[in-house]
C-alpha positions as CSV (number, residue, x, y, z in Angstrom):
1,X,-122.7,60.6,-93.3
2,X,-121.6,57.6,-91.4
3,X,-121.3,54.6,-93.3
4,X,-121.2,52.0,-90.2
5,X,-124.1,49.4,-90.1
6,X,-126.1,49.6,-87.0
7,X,-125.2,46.8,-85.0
8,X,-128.9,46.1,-84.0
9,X,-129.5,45.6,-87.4
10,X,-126.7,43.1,-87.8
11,X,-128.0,41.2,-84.8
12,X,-131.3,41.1,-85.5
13,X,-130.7,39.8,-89.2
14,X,-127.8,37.5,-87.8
15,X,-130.7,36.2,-85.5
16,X,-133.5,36.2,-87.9
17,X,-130.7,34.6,-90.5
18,X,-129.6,31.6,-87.9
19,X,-132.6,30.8,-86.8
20,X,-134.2,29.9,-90.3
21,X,-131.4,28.6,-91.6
22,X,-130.7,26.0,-88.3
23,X,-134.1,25.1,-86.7
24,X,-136.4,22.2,-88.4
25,X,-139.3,24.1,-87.9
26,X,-138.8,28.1,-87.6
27,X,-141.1,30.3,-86.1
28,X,-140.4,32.4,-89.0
29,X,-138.0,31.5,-91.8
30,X,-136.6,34.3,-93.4
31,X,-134.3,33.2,-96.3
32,X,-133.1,36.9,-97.5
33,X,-131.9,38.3,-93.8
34,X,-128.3,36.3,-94.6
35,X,-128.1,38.4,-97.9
36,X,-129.0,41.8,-95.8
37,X,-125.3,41.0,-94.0
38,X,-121.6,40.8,-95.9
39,X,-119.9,37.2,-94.8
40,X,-117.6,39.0,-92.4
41,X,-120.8,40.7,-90.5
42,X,-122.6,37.4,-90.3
43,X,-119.3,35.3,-89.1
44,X,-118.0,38.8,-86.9
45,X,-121.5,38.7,-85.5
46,X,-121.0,34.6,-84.8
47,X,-117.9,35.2,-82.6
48,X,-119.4,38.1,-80.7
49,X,-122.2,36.3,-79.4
50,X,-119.9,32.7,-79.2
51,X,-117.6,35.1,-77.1
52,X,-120.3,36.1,-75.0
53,X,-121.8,33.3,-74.2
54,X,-120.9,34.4,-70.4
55,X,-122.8,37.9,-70.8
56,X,-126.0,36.5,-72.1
57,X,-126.1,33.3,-70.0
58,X,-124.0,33.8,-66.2
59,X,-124.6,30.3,-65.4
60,X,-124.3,28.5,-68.7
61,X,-122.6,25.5,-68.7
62,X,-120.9,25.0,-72.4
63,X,-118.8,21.8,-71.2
64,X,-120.4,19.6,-74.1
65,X,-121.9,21.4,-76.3
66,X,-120.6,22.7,-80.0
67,X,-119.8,26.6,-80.6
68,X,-122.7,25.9,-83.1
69,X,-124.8,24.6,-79.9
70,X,-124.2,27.4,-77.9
71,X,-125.0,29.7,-80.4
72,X,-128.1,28.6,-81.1
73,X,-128.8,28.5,-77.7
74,X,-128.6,32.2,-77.3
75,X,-129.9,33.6,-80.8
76,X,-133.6,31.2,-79.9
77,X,-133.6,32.4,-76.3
78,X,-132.1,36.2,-76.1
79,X,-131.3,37.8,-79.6
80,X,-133.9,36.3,-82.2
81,X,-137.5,36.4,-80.3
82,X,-138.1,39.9,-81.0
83,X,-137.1,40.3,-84.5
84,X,-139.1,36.7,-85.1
85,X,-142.1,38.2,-83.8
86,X,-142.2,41.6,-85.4
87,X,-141.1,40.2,-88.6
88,X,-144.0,37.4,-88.1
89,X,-146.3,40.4,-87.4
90,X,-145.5,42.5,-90.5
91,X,-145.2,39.3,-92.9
92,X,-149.0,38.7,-91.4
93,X,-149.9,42.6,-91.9
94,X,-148.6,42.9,-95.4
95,X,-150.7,39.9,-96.5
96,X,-153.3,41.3,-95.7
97,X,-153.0,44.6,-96.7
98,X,-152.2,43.2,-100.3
99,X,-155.6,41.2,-100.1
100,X,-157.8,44.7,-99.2
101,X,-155.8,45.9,-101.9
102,X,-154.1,48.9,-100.3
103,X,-151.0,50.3,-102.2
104,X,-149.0,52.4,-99.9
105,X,-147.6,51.4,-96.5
106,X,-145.3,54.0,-94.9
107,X,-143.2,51.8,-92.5
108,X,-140.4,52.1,-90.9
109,X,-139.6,48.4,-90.0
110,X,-140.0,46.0,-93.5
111,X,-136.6,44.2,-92.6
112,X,-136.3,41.9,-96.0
113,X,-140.2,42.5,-96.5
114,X,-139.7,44.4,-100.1
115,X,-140.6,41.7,-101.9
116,X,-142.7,41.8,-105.1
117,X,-145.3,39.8,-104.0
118,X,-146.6,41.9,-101.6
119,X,-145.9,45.0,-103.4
120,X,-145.6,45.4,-106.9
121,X,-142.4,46.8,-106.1
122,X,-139.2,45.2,-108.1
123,X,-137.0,45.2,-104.6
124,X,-133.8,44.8,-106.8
């Protein structure tokens, strides 16, 4: 079995992890995605995207802005809108299957979704 973490996953929980813990108002804060990621992912993860800057954005002018700036940049405009929306979507959909009372989900996608509140489930 291979033991190496997808590195979608890392990049979507990087995202999903810098974008809730740097914007005043996230579009959807998700305060376990850092946890779902080892220091070294989450700071390897960092770099690659600081280091790309170039790949993601041809034209982008960093002269004046922080690493942290940049960064930022680039996870709200290329690598966080889709995990933002699909975990917005299934934050929405557990609610409310947890209100109709439904026990079961089978999903493939819950992200950092196991959480006891909507399912009974102790996650840990």
């Amino acid at each position: 079995m291979n033991d190496k973490t997808s590195i979608t996953a890392l990049m979507s929980s990087f995202g999903r992890a810098f974008h809730t813990e740097n914007e005043v108002h996230p579009v959807f804060a998700d305060p376990l995605a850092k946890e779902l990621m080892t220091a070294e992912e989450y700071e390897a993860v960092q770099g690659y995207i600081l280091n790309g800057a170039h790949f993601f954005e041809p034209d982008l002018d960093t002269s004046g802005l922080t690493g942290k700036e940049i960064v930022r940049l680039l996870v709200n405009k290329h690598i966080a809108p889709s995990p933002l929306c699909r975990a917005a979507y299934t934050e929405s959909l557990l609610k409310n299957i947890a209100q109709t009372g439904i026990k079961y989900l089978n999903s493939r996608y819950y992200g950092s979704f196991c959480r006891p509140a909507y399912c009974g489930h102790p996650c840990r």
